[in-house]
C-alpha positions as a printed Julia matrix, in Angstrom:
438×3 Matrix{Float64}:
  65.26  188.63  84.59
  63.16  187.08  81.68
  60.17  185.39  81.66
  59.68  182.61  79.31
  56.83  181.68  77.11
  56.82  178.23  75.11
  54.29  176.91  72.19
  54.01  173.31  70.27
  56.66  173.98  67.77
  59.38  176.4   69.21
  60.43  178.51  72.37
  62.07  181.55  72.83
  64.91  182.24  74.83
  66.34  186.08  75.5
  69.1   187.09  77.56
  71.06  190.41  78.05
  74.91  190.79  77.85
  74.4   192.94  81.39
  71.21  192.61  83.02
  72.12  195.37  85.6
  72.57  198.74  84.26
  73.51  202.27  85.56
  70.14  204.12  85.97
  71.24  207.43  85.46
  73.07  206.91  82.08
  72.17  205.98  78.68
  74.02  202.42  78.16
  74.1   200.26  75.2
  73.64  196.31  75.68
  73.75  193.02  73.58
  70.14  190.97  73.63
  70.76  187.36  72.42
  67.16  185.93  70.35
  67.15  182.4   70.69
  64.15  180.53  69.07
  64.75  176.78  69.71
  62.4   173.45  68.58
  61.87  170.27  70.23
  61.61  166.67  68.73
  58.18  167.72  67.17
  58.35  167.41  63.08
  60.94  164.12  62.78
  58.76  161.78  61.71
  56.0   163.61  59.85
  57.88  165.93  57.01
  55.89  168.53  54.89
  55.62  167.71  51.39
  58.43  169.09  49.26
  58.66  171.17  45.95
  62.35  170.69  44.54
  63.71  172.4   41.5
  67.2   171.56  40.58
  69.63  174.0   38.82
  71.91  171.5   36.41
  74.79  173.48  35.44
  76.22  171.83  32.23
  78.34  173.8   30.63
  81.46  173.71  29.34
  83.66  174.6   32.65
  81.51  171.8   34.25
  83.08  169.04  31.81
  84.31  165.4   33.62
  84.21  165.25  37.0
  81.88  168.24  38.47
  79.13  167.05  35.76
  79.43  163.23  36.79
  79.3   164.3   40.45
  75.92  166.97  39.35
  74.45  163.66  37.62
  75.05  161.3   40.63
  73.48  163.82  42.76
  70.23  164.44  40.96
  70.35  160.29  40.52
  70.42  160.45  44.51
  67.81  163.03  44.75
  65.12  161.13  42.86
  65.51  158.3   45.1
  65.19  159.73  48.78
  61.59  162.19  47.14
  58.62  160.73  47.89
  55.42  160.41  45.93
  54.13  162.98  47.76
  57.27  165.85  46.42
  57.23  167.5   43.66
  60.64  167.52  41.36
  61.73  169.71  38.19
  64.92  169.68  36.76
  66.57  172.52  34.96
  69.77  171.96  33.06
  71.25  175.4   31.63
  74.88  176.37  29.52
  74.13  179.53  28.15
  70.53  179.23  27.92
  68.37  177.19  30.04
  66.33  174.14  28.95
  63.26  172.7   31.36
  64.18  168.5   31.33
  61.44  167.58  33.89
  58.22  170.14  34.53
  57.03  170.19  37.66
  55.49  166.81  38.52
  55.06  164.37  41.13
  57.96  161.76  41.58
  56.54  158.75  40.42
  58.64  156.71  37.75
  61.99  156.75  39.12
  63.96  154.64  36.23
  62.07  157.42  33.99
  63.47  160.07  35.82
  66.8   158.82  35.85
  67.15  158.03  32.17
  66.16  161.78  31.37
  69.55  162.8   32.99
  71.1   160.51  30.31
  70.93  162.98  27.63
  73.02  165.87  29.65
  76.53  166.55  28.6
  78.5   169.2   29.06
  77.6   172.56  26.35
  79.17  176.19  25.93
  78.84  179.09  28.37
  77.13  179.72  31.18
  74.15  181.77  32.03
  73.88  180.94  36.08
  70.87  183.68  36.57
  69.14  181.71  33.2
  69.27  178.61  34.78
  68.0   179.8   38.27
  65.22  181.62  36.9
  64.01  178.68  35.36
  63.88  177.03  38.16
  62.22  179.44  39.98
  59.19  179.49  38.25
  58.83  175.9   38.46
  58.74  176.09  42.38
  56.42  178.9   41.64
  54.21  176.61  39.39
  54.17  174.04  42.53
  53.92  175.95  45.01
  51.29  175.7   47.88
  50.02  176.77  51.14
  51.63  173.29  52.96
  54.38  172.6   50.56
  58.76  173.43  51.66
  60.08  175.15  48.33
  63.66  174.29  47.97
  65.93  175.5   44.99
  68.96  172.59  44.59
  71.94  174.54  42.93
  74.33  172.31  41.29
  77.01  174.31  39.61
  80.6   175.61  39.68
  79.06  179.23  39.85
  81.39  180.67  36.8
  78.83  182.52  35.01
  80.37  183.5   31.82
  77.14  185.31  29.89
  73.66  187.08  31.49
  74.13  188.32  35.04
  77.6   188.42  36.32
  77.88  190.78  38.73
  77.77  189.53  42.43
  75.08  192.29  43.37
  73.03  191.03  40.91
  73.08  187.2   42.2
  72.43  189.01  45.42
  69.0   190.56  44.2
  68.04  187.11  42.56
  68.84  185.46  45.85
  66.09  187.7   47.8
  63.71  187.21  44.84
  63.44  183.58  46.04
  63.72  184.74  49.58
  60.72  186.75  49.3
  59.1   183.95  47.47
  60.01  181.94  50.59
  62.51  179.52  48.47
  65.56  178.53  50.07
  68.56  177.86  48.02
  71.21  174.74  48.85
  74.2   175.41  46.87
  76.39  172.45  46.05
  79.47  173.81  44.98
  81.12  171.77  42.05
  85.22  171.45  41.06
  87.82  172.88  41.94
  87.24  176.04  39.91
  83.61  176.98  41.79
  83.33  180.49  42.49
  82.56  179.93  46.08
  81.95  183.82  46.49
  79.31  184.29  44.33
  77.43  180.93  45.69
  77.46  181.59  49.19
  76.19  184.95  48.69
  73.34  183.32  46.54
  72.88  180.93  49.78
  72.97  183.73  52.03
  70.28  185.85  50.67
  67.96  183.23  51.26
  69.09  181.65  54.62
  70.18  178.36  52.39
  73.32  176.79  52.5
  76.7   176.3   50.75
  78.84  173.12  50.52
  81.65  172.54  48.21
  81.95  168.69  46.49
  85.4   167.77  46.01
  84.44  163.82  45.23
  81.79  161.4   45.13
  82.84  160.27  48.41
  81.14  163.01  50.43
  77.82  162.92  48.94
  76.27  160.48  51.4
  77.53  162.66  54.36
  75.83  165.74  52.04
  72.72  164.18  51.61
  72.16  163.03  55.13
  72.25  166.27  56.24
  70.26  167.97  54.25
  67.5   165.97  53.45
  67.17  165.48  57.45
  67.05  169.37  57.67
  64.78  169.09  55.24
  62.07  166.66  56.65
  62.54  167.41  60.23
  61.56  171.14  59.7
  59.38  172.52  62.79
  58.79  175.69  61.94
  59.33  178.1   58.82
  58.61  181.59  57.35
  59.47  182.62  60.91
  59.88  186.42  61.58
  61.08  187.76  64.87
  59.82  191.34  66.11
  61.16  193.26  69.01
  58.88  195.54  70.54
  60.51  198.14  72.52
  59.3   201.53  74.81
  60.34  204.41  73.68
  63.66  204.63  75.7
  64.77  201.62  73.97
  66.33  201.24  70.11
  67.33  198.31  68.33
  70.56  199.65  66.61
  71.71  196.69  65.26
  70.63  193.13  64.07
  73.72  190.52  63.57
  73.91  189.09  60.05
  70.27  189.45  59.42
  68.32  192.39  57.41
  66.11  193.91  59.47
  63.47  196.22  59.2
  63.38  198.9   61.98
  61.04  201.84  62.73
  60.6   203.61  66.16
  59.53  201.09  68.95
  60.47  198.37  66.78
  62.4   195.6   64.49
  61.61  193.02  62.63
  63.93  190.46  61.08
  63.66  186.41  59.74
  65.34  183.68  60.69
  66.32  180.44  58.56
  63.8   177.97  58.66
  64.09  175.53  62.16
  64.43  171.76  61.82
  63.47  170.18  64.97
  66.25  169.53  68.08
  67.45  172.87  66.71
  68.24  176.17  68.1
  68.44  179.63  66.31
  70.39  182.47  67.76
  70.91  186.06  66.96
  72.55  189.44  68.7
  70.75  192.25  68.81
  72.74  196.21  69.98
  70.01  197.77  72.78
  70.22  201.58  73.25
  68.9   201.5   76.59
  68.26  205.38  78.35
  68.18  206.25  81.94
  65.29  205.48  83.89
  64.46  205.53  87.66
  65.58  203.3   89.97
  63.86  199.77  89.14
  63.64  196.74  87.01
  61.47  197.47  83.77
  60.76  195.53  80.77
  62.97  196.9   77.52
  61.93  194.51  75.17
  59.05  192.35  73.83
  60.34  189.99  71.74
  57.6   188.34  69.35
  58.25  185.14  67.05
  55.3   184.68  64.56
  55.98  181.3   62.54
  54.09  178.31  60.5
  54.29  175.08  62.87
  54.99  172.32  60.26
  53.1   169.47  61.91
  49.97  171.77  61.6
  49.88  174.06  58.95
  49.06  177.29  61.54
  50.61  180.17  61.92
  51.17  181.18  65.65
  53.24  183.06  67.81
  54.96  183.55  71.0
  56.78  186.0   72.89
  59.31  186.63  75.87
  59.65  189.61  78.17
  63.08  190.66  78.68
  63.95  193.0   81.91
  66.58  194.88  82.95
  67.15  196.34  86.65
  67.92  199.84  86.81
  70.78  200.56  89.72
  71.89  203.28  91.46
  75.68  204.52  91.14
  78.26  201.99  90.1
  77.11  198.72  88.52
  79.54  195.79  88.47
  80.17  194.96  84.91
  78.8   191.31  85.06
  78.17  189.45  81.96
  75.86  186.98  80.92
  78.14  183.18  80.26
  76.0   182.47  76.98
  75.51  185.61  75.76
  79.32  186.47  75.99
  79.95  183.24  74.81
  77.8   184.05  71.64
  80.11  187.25  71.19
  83.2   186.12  71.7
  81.72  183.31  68.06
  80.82  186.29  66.18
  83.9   188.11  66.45
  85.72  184.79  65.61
  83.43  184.61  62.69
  83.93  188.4   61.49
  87.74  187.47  61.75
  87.27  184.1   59.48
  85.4   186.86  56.96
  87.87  189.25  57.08
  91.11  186.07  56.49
  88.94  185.01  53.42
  88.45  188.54  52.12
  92.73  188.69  52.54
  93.66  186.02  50.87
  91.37  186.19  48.11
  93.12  189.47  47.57
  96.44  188.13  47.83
  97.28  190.83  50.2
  97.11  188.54  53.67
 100.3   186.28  54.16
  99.65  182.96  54.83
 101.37  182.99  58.23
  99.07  185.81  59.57
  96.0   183.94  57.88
  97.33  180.88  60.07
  97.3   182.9   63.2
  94.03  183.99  62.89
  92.52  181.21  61.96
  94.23  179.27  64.94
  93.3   181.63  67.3
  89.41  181.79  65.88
  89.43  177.6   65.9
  90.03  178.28  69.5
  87.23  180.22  69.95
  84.81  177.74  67.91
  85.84  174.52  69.73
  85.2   176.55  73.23
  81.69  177.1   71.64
  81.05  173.46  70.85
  81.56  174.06  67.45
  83.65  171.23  66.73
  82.15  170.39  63.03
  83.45  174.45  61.64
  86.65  173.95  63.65
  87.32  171.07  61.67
  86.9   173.04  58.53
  89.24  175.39  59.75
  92.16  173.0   60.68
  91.53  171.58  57.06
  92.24  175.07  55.93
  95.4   175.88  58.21
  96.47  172.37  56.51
  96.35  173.98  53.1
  97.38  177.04  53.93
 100.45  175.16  55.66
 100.54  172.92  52.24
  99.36  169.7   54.05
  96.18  169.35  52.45
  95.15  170.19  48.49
  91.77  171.66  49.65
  91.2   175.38  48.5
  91.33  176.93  52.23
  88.65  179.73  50.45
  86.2   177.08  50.08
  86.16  175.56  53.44
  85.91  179.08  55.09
  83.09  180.34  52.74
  80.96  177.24  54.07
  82.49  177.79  57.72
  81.18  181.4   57.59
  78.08  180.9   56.45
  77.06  177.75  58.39
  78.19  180.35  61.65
  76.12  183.19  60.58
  72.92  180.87  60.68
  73.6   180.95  64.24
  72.08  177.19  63.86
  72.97  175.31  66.51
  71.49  171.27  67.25
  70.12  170.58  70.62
  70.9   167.21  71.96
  69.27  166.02  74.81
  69.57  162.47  76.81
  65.83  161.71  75.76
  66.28  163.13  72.13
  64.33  160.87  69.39
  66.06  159.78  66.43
  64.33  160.59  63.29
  63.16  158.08  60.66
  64.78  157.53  57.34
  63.57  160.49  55.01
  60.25  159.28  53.55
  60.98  156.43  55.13
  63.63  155.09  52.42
  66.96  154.05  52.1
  87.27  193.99  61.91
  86.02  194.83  65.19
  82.33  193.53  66.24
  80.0   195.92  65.0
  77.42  194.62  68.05
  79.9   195.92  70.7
  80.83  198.77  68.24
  78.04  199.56  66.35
């Protein structure tokens, strides 16, 4: 009982969990917000403004500084001549290697990274900082700000404290700067760096060995130069017999006949989606519109801002209303309880208080959930961590869920289609659910 409205870079979808409701009773609902782009943006990539965060201090000695080195080696090949790069290396103080320039002499660039090695303590917040204000020094109306963390996050002087990171992290948020965390060694504090990735809708990935890198970098540098559309902020507009109570792992802004939240930045053949608690009061007999929901957004292919919006209706019934629900928006549910119960494993065994067996069971049981869902890619994580768990595999099952988690509270999702075009080679080189509990 929607009607859809469509624009160059992305569409909206919105669905309710019920779409028929009791008239004469106040009721609460589930809305799912799904903002979704086409093939527009592949082969025509915004310029880019990278700073990298070079962690080389003394915890990062051998491998995690090699595999920080081979990294920033692999990120001035793929820039164009048309990004901006800085590099930042910090221990405990942090020291500016490459301003803010143009990539232009690569074999320069590369033989700057030859006077690293690994130093004393480290400041993380120092080191991020720094970086920071080169983005800030290149940034520009057209240009994709990206912060490249490479670190094993144990921040031994300055800011420690994980609320503190936190702040930092919507600093750059605000700033519109998103952070990609590569997590380093075996001893990376994956708690602190996904929260860092999570306050500005960035991403987390732990690096165990070389080997992954190529699968690392293919990923995000095609996020990265297939964007569609960014700074994108969704507002739901709602009559006064309608409240948003509740926003699923986004901040949100609400006032009386409204909300406001952002979403991550959309590559294209992507969709975005969030669930959104209705308080939804009686009415008369009748469909009526409860929501407006409004996605304002800059189309990378053009530079403009520009919106567009979806009408969501409900019917109003008389008497007894069959509890129907929607497939997709159920579906959507059934993920983020899965995910809350991923959250709540990690948080157990980090404390030591959660036996492996029960950690086992529930991450079975929510692996079951994510491969109904499609989600084969985080399902995979999760048998890698039942393997630990179970002693089969050496990975730390902690770091595989902390990127699980966070990858699944994107709500990113990639839309294949039978006609979908394949993108060119970047730059053309080598507890219980708080939505049905709130």
């Amino acid at each position: 009982m929607c009607a859809r409205e469509t624009s160059a870079a992305i569409s909206l979808e919105c669905k309710l969990l019920r779409a028929v409701v009791p008239a004469a009773e106040d009721t609460e609902n589930v809305l799912l917000v799904k903002a979704a782009a086409g093939a527009e943006g592949v082969s025509r990539p915004a310029p880019l403004a990278l700073a990298i965060a070079l962690d080389r201090s003394g915890s990062m000695e051998g491998e995690p500084l090699d595999l920080a080195l081979a990294i920033c080696r692999r990120a001035i090949d793929i820039l164009s001549s048309e990004d901006i790069l800085s590099i930042v290396a910090f221990d405990d103080r942090a020291e500016v290697l490459l301003p803010a320039r143009r990539v232009v002499s690569r074999e320069r660039l590369k033989r700057l990274l030859r006077k690293v090695s690994a130093g004393r303590a480290t400041n993380l917040c120092a080191g991020l900082r720094a970086a920071r204000e080169q983005l800030l020094l290149a940034r520009d109306e057209r240009r994709v700000l990206r912060l490249l963390a490479l670190t094993d996050g144990q921040a031994t002087i300055g800011t420690r404290q994980l609320g503190e990171l936190e702040e930092l992290g919507r600093e750059l948020d605000n700033d519109g700067v998103r952070v990609v965390v590569l997590a380093l060694g075996p001893e990376a504090n994956e708690q602190a760096l996904s929260a860092l990735a999570r306050a500005t809708s960035g991403s987390f990935r732990y690096v165990e060995r070389a080997e992954q890198l190529d699968e690392i970098f293919a990923s995000e540098i095609r996020a990265l130069v297939s964007l569609a559309a960014r700074n994108v902020a969704i507002t739901v507009h709602t009559p006064r017999w309608t409240l948003v109570k509740a926003v699923l792992h986004r901040p949100v802004r609400v006032t009386e006949d409204s909300a406001t939240f952002k979403l991550p930045d959309i590559e294209a053949q992507t969709s975005v989606a969030t669930l959104c608690t209705l308080r939804l009061g009686k009415r008369p007999p009748g469909v009526y519109r409860v929501a407006r929901v409004v996605a304002s957004y800059e189309n990378c292919l053009t530079g403009e801002r520009e919106r567009t919006e979806y009408d969501v209706e409900a019917e109003f019934a008389r008497g007894e209303v069959a509890a129907e629900e929607e497939a997709e928006v159920a579906r959507e549910l059934r993920l983020a309880e899965a995910t809350a119960e991923v959250e709540r494993t990690i948080h157990g065994l980090r404390s030591s208080r959660l036996p492996a067996t029960v950690a086992v069971h529930r991450l079975t049981e929510a692996r079951t959930v994510l491969l109904d869902a499609g989600r084969v890619e985080e399902a995979d994580k999760i048998t890698r961590a039942i393997s630990a768990l179970d002693g089969l595999d050496p990975a730390d099952p902690n770091k595989e869920l902390s990127e699980t988690v966070l990858r699944l509270e994107s709500g990113k999702t990639q839309v294949l289609r039978p006609d979908s075009v394949v993108g060119e080679e970047p730059h053309g080189r080598e507890e219980e659910n708080p939505l049905r509990n709130p």
